[in-house]
N, CA, C and O atoms as a printed pandas DataFrame, in Angstrom:
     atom_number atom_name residue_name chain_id  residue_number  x_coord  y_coord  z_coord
0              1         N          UNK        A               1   16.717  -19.070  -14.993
1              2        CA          UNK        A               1   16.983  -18.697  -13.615
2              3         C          UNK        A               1   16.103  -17.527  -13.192
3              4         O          UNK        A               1   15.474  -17.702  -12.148
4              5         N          UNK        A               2   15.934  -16.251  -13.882
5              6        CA          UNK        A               2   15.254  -15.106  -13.645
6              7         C          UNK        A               2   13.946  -15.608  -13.311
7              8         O          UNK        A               2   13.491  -15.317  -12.205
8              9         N          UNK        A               3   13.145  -16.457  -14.255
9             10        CA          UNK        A               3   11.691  -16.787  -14.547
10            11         C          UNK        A               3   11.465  -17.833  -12.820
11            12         O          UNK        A               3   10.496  -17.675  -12.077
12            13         N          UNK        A               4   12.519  -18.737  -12.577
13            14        CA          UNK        A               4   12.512  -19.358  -11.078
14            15         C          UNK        A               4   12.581  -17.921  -10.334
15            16         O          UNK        A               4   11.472  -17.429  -10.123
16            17         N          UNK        A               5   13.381  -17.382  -10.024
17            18        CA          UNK        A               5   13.341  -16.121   -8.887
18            19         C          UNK        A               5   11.384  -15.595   -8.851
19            20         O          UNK        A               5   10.514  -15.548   -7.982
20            21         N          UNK        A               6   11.457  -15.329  -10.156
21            22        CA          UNK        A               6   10.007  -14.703   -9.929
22            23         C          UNK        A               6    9.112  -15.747   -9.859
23            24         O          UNK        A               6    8.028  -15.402   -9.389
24            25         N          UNK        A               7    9.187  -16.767  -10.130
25            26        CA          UNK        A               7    7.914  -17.287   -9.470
26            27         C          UNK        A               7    8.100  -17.619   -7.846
27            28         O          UNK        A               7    7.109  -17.654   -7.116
28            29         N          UNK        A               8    9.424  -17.856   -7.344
29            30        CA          UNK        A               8    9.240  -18.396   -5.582
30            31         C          UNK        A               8    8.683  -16.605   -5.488
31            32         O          UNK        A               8    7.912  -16.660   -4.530
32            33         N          UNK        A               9    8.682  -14.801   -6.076
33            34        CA          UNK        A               9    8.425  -14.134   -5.618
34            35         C          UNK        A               9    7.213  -14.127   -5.341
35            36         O          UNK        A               9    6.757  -13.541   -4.359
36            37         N          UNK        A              10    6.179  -15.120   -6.602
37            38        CA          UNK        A              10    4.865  -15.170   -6.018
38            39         C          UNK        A              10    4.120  -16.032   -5.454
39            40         O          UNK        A              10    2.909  -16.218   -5.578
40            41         N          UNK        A              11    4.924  -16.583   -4.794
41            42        CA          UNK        A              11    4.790  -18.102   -3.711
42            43         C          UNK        A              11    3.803  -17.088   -2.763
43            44         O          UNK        A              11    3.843  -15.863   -2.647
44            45         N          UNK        A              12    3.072  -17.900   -2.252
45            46        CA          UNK        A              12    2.308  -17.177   -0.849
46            47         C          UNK        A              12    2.999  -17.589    0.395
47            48         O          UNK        A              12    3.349  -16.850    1.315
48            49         N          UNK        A              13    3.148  -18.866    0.298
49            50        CA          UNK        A              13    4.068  -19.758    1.297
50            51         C          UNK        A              13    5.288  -18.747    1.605
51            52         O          UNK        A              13    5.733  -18.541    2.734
52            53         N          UNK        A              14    5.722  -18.193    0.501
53            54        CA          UNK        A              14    6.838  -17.754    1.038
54            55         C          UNK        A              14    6.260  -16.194    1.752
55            56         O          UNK        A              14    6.503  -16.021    2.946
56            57         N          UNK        A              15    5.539  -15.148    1.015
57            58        CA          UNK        A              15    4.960  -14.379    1.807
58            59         C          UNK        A              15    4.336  -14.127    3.230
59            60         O          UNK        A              15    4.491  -13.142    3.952
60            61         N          UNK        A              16    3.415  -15.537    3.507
61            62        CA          UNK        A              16    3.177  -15.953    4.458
62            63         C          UNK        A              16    4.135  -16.041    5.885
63            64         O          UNK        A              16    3.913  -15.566    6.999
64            65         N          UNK        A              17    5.496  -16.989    5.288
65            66        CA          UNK        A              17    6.306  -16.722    5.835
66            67         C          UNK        A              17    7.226  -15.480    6.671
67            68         O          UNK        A              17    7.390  -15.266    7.872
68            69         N          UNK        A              18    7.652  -14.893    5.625
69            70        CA          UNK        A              18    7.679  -13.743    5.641
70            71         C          UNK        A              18    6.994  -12.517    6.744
71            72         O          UNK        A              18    7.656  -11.783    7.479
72            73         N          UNK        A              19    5.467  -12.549    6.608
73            74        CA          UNK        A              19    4.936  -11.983    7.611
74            75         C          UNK        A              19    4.998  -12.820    8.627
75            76         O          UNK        A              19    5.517  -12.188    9.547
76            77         N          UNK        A              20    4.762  -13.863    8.958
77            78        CA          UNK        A              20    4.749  -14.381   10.315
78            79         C          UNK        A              20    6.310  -14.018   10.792
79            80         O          UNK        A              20    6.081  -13.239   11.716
80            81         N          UNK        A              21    7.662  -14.122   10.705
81            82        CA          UNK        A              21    8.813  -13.513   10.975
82            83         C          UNK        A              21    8.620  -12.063   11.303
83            84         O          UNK        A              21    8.656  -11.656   12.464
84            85         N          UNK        A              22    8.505  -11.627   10.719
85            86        CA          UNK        A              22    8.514   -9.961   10.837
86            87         C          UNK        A              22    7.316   -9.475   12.382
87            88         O          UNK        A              22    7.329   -8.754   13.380
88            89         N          UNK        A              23    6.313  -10.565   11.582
89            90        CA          UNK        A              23    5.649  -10.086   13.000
90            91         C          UNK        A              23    5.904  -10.989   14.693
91            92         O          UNK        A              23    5.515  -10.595   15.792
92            93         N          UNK        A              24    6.624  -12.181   14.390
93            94        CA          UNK        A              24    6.922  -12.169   15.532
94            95         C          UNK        A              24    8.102  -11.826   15.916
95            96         O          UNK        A              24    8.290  -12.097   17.102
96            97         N          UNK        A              25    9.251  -11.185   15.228
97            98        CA          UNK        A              25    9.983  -10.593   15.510
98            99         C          UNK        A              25    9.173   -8.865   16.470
99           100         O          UNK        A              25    9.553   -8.121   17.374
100          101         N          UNK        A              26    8.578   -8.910   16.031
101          102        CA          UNK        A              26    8.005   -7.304   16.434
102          103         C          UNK        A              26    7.499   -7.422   17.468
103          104         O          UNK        A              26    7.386   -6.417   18.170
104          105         N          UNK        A              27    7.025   -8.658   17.922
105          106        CA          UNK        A              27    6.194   -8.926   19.133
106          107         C          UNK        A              27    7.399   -9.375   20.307
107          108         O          UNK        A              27    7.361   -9.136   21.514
108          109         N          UNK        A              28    8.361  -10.028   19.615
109          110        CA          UNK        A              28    9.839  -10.246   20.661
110          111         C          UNK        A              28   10.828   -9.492   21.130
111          112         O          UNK        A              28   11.758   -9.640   21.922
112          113         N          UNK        A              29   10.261   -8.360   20.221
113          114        CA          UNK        A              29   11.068   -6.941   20.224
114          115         C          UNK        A              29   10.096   -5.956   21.475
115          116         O          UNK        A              29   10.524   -4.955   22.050
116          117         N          UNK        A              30    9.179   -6.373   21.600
117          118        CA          UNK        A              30    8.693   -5.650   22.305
118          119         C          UNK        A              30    7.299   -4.856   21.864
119          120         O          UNK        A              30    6.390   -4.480   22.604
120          121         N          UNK        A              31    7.416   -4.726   20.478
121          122        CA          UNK        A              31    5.455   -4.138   19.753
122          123         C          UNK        A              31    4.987   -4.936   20.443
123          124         O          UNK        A              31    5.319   -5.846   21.202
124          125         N          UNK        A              32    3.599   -4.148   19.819
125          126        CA          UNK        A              32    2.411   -4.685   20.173
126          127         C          UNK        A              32    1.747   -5.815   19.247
127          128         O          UNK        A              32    2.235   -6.075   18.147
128          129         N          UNK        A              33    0.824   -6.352   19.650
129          130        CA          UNK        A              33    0.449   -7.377   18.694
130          131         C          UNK        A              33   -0.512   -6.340   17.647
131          132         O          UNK        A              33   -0.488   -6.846   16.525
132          133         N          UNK        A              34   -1.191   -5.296   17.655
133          134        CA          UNK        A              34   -1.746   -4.735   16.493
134          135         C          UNK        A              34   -0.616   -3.927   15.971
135          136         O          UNK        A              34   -0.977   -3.406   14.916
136          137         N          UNK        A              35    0.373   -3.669   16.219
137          138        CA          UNK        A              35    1.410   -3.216   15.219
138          139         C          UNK        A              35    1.812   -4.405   14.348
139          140         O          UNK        A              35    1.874   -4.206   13.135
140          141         N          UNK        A              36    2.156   -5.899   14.941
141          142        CA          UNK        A              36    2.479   -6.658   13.911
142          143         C          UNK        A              36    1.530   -7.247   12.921
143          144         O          UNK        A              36    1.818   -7.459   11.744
144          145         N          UNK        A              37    0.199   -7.535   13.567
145          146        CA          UNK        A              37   -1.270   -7.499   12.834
146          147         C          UNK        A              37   -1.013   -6.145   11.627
147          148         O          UNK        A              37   -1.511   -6.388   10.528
148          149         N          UNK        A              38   -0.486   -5.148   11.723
149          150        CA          UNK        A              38   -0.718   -4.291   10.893
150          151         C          UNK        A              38    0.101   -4.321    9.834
151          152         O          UNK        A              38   -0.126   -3.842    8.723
152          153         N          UNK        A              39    1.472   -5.140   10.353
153          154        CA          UNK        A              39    2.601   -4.918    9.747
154          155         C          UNK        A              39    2.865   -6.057    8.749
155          156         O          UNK        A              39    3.512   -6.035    7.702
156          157         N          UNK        A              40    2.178   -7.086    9.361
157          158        CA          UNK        A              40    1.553   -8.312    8.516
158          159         C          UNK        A              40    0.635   -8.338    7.556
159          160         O          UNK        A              40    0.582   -9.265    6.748
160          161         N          UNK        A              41   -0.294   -7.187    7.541
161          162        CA          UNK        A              41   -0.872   -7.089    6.622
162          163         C          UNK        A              41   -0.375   -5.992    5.636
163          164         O          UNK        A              41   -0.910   -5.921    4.529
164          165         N          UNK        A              42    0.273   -5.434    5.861
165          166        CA          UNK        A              42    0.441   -4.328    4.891
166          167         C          UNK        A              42    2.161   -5.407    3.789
167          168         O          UNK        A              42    2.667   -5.000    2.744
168          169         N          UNK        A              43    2.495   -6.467    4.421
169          170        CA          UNK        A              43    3.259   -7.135    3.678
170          171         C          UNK        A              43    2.555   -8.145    2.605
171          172         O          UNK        A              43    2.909   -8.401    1.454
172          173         N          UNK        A              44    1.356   -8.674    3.413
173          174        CA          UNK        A              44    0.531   -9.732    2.244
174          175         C          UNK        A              44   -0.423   -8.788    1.193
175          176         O          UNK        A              44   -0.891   -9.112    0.101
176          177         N          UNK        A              45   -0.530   -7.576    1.889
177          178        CA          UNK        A              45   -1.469   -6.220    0.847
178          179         C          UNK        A              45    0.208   -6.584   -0.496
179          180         O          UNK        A              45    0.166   -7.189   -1.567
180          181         N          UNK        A              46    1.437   -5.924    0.189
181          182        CA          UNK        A              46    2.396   -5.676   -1.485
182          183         C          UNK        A              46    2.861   -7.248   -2.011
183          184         O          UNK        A              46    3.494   -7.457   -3.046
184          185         N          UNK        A              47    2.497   -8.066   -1.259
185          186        CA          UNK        A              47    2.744   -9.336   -1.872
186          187         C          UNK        A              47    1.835   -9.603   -2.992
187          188         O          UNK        A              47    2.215  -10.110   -4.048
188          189         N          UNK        A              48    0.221   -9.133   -2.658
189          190        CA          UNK        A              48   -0.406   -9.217   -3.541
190          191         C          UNK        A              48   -0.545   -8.436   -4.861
191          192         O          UNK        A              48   -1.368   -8.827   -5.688
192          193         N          UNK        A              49    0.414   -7.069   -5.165
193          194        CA          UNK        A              49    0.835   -6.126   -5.966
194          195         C          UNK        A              49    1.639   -6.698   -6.397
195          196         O          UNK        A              49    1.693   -6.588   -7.622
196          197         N          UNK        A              50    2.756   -7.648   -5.729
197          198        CA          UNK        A              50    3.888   -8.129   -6.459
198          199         C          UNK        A              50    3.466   -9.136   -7.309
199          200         O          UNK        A              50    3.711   -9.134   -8.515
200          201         N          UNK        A              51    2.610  -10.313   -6.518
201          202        CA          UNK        A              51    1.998  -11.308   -7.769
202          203         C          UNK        A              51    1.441  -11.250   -8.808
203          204         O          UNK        A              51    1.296  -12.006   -9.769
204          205         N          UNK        A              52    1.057  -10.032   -8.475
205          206        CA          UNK        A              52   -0.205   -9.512   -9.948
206          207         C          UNK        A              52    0.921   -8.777  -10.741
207          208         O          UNK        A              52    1.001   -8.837  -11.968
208          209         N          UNK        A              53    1.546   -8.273  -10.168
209          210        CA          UNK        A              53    2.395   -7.390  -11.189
210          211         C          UNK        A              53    3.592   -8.325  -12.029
211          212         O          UNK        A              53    4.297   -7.767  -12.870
212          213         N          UNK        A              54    3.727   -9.554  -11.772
213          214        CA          UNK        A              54    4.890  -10.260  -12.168
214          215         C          UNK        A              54    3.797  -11.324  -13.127
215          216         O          UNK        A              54    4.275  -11.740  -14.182
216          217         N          UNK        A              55    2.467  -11.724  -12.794
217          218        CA          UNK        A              55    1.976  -12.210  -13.372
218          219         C          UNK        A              55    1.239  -11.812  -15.074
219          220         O          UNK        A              55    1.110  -12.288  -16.202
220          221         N          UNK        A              56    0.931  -10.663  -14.288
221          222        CA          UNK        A              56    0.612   -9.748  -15.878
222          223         C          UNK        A              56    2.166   -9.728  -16.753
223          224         O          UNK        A              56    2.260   -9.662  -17.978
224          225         N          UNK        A              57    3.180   -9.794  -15.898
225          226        CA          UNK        A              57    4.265   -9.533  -16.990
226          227         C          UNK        A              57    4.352  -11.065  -17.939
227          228         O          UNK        A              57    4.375  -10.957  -19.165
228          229         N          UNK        A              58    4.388  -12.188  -17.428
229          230        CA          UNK        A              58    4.244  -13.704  -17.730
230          231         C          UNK        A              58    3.122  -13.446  -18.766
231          232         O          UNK        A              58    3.408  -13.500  -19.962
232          233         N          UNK        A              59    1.929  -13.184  -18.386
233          234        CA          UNK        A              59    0.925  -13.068  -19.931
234          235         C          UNK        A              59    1.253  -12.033  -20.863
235          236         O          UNK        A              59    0.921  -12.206  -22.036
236          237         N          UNK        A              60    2.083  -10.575  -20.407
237          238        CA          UNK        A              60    1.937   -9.957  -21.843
238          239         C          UNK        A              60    3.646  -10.605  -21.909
239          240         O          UNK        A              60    4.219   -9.517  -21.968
240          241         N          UNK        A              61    4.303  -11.208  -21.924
241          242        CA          UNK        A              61    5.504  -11.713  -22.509
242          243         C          UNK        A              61    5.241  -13.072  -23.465
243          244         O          UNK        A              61    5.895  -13.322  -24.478
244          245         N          UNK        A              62    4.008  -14.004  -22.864
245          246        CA          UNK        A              62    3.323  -15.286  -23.494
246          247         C          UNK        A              62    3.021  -14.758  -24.596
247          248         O          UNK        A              62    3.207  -15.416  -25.619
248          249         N          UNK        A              63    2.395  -13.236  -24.683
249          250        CA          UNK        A              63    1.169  -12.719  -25.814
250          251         C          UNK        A              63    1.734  -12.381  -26.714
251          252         O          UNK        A              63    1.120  -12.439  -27.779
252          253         N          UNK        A              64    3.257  -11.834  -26.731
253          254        CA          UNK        A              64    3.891  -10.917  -27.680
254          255         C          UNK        A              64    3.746  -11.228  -28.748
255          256         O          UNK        A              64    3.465  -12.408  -28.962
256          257         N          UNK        A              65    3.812  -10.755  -29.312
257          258        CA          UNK        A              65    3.855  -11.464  -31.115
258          259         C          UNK        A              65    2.306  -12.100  -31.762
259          260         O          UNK        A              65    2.147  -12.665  -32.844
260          261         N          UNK        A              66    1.238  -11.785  -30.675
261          262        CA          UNK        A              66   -0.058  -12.486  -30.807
262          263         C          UNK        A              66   -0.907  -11.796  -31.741
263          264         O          UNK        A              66   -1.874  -12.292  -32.319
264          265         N          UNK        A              67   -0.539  -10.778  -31.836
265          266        CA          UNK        A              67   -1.478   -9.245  -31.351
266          267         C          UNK        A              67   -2.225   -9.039  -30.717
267          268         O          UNK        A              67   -3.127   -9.790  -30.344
268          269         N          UNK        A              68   -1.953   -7.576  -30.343
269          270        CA          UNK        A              68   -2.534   -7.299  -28.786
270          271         C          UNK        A              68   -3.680   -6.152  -28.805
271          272         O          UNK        A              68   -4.347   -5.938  -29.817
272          273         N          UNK        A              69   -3.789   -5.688  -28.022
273          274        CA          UNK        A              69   -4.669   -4.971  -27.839
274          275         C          UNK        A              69   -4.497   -3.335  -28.054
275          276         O          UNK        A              69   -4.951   -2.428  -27.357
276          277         N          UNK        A              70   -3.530   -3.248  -29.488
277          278        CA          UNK        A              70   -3.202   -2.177  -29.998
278          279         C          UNK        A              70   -3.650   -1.948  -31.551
279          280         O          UNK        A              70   -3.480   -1.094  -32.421
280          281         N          UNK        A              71   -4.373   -3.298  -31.392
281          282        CA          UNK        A              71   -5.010   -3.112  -32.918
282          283         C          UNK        A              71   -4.252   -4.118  -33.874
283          284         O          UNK        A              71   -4.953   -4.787  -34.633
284          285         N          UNK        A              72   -2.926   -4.278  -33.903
285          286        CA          UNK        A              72   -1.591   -4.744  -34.628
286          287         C          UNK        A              72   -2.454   -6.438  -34.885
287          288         O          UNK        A              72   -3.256   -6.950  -34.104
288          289         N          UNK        A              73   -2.150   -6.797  -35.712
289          290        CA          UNK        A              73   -2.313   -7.970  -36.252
290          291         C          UNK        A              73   -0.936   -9.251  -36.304
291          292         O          UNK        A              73    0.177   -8.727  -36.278
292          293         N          UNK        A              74   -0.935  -10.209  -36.346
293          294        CA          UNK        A              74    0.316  -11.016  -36.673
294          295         C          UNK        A              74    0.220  -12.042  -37.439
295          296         O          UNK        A              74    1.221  -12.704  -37.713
């Protein structure tokens, strides 16, 4: 179940999503369209921190026991 959660976290589709809501919420609210342009990007900027960061966890969890890059042998 955990390993499903994190991968829809690094769906783009769903990021994508995500910003398009937020920013047309912001634009129905009354912003401007370069506030939601901004606000849209600064969500697909930590989407892309989140994928990388959940993805590196998937390879050093694959690697464990491999040896790694601490010298350690197995």
């Amino acid at each position: 179940m955990k390993n499903k959660v994190l991968r829809k976290l690094t769906s783009r589709k769903l990021w994508v999503s995500i910003a398009g809501f937020v920013a047309g919420l912001i634009v129905a609210f009354g912003g401007g369209e370069d506030t939601a342009n901004t606000v849209s990007g600064c969500i697909m900027a930590g989407a892309a921190v989140v994928g990388y960061a959940i993805g590196e966890g998937f390879a050093d969890g694959a690697n464990s026991g491999k040896g790694g890059c601490d010298g350690s042998e197995s």
